[in-house]
C-alpha angles and dihedrals in degrees: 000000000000118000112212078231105052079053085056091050105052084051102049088045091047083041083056100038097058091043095054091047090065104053129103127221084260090054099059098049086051110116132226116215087257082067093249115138120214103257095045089056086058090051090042083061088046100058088045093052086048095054085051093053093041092052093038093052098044085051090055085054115026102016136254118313127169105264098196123198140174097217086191107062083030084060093046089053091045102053091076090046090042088051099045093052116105099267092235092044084057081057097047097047093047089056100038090044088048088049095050101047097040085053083046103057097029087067088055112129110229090248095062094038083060088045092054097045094047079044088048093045086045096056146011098262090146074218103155114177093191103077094181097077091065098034091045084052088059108031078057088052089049095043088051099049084043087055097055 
């Protein structure tokens, strides 16, 4: 079976890859106006992929457990890590994570994609299956400051 959100996915991950093949290394070091450059948004998306992978898989194992974050403060601590990163790792990890996880959630039987999302209802996981909400946000952020 084909989730609508493992479709969203493939595409916001196709959407990326085609995006991150094109930049220079000046344009990875370039900076939004959140103070973000380029290359530690991708590894921002990485991280977050990551921690999607990381939760998915120990509920597959061990069973759903709340998984509280607070994004916000994570974000914060992130920033230094995301901006110390190789520029062109940061691109590596964001397409092999976003590979991963879409091939990941895409194998999910029907059953366990209901669990998740009556999992999900029932906490604040901050657990999104579909990907491509959070890497469409970026890859527009990226697109825009490319565009200036």
């Amino acid at each position: 079976m084909t989730f609508p959100f493992a479709q969203e996915n493939t595409a916001s991950r196709q959407r990326l890859e085609t995006l991150v093949r094109k930049l220079t290394d000046q344009d990875l070091v370039r900076s939004t106006d959140y103070g973000w450059t380029i290359a530690a948004l991708l590894a921002h998306i990485a991280f977050w992929d990551q921690r999607m992978l990381v939760i998915l898989k120990r509920w597959k194992e061990t069973g759903f457990d709340p998984s509280p974050i607070d994004s916000a403060a994570v974000n914060d601590a992130l920033k230094v890590l995301c901006h110390a990163l190789d520029p062109r790792r940061a691109i590596e990890l964001c397409l092999s994570s976003a590979e991963a996880l879409d091939a990941e959630l895409a194998a999910l039987t029907p059953e366990f994609v209901k669990q998740v999302e009556e999992h999900i209802e029932a906490t604040s996981t901050q657990f999104r299956m579909n990907r491509s909400l959070h890497r469409n946000d970026h890859v527009r952020d990226i697109e825009a400051l490319m565009s200036m």
